[in-house]
Kinemage of the C-alpha trace (Angstrom):
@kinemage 1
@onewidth
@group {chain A} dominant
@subgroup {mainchain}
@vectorlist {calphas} color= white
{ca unk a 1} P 16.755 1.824 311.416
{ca unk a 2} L 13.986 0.722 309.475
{ca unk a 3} L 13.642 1.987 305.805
{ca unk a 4} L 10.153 4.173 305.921
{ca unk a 5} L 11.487 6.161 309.125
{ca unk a 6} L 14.820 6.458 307.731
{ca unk a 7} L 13.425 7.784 304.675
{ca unk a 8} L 10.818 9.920 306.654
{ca unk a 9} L 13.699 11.355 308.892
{ca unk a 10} L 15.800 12.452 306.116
{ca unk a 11} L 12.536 14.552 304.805
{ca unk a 12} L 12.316 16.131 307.964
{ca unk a 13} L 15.860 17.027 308.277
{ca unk a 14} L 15.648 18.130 304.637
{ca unk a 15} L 13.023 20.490 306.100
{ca unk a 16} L 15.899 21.487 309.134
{ca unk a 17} L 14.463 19.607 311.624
{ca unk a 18} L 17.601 17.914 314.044
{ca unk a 19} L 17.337 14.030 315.292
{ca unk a 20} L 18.164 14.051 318.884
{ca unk a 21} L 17.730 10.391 319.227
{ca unk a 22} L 17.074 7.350 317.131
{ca unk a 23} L 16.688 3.958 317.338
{ca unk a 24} L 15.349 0.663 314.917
{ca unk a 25} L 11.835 1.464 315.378
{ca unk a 26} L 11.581 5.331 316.896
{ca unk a 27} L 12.807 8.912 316.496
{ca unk a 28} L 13.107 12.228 318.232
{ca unk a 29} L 13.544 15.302 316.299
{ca unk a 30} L 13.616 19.031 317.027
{ca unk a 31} L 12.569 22.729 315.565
{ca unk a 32} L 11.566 26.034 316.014
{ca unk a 33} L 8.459 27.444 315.066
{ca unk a 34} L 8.251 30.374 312.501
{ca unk a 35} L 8.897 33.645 313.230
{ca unk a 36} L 6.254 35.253 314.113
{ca unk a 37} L 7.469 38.570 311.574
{ca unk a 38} L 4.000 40.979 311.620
{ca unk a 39} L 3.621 40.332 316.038
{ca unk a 40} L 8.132 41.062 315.907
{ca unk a 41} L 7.336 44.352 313.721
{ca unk a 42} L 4.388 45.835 315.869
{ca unk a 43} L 6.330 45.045 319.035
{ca unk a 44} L 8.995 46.937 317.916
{ca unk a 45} L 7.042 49.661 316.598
{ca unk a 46} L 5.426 50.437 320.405
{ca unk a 47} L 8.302 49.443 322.027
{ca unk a 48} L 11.894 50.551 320.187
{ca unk a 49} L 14.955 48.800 320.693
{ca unk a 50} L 13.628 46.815 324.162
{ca unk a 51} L 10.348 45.682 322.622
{ca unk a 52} L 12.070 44.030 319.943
{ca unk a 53} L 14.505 42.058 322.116
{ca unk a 54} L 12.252 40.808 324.727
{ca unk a 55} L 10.491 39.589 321.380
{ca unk a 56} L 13.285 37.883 320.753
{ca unk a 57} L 14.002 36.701 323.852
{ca unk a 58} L 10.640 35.375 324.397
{ca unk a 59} L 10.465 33.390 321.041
{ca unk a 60} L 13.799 31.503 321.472
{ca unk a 61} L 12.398 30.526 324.589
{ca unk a 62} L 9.585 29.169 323.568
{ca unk a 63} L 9.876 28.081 319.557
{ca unk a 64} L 11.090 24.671 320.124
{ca unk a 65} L 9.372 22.283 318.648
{ca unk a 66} L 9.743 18.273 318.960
{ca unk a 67} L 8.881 15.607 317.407
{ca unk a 68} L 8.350 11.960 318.044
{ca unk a 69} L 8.274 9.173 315.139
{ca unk a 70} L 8.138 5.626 315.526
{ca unk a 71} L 7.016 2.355 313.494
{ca unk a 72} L 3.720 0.776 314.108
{ca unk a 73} L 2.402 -2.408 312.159
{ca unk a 74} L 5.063 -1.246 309.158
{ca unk a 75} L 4.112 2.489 309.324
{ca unk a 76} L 5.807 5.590 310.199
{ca unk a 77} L 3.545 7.344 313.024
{ca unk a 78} L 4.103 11.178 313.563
{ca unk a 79} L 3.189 12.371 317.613
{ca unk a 80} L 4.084 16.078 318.478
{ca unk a 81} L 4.098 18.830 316.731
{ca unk a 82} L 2.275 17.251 313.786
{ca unk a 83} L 0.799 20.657 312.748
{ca unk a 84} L 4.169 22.033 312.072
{ca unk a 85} L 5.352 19.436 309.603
{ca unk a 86} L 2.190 19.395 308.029
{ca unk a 87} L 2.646 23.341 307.520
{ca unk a 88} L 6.441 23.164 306.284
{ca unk a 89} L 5.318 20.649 303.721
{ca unk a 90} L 2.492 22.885 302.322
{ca unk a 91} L 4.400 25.522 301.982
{ca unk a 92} L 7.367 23.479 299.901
{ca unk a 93} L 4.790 22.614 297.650
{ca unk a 94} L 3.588 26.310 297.603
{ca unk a 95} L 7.436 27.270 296.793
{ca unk a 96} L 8.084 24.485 293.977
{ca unk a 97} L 5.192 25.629 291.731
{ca unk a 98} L 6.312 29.248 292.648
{ca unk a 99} L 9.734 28.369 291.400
{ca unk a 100} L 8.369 26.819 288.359
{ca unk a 101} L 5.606 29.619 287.606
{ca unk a 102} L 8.557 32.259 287.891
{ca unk a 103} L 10.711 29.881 285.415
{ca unk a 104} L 8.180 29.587 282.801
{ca unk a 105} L 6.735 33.401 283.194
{ca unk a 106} L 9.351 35.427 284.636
{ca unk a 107} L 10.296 36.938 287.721
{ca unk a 108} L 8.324 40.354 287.408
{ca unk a 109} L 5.364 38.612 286.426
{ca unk a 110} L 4.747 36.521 288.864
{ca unk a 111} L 6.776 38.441 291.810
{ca unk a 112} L 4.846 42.223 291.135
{ca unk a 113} L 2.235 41.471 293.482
{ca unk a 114} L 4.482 41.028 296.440
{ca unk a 115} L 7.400 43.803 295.409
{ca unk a 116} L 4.478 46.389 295.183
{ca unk a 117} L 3.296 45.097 298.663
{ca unk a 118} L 6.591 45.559 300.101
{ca unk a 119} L 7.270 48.868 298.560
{ca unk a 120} L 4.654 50.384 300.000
{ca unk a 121} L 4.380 48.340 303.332
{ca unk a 122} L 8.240 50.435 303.424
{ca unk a 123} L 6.567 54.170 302.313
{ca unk a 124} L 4.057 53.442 304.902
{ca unk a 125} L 6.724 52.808 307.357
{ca unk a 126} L 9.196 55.585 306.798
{ca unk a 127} L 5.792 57.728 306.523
{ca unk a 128} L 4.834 56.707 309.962
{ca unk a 129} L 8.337 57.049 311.467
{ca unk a 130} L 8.442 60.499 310.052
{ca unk a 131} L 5.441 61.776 311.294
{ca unk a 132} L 5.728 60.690 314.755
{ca unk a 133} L 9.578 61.141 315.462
């Protein structure tokens, strides 16, 4: 295999993609696309128990995600599911300076946003499932 799509292929798997095939010049890999949480929540929220499984159902049937790589004129081309790689790698970039913000200024002050987000994302819930059940 040819040094840039070995080296690209090891950044995908780093990012938990799977090579189904390879070869000297090409490369098949596959995924799953994320989770869709907020469209999981809502469904279960209408539909208890039921909703939430068909969810589930429905998005392991339909989250795979492949994608081909091969060399052309010394370059690593990407056909596929471009959008997804290009979305994993922002968000690795996104996590790194996280990582390094919460080194440098602590967890609480960088993390409070998000915890009081969650916190009351939770009241709202347990609010909701009070007042209706």
């Amino acid at each position: 295999m040819e040094a840039g799509l070995s080296q690209r292929v090891d950044e995908l798997v780093g990012n938990g993609w799977e090579p189904v095939t390879t070869t000297e010049t090409t490369a098949s890999l596959v995924g799953r696309r994320p989770f869709a949480w907020w469209v999981f929540l809502i469904v279960l929220f209408l539909f208890p128990v039921f909703g939430g499984l068909l969810y589930l159902i429905f998005w392991f049937s339909t989250s795979k995600a492949t994608v081909f790589l091969h060399v052309e004129n010394d370059q690593v081309v990407v056909a596929g599911d471009e959008w997804l790689i290009k979305l994993q790698e922002a968000q690795r970039e996104a996590y790194v300076e996280r990582q390094r913000m919460i080194k440098e200024q602590g967890f609480l002050k960088v993390m409070w946003p998000q915890l009081v987000t969650s916190l009351a994302l939770i009241a709202l819930w347990i609010y909701l499932l009070k007042t209706y059940f």
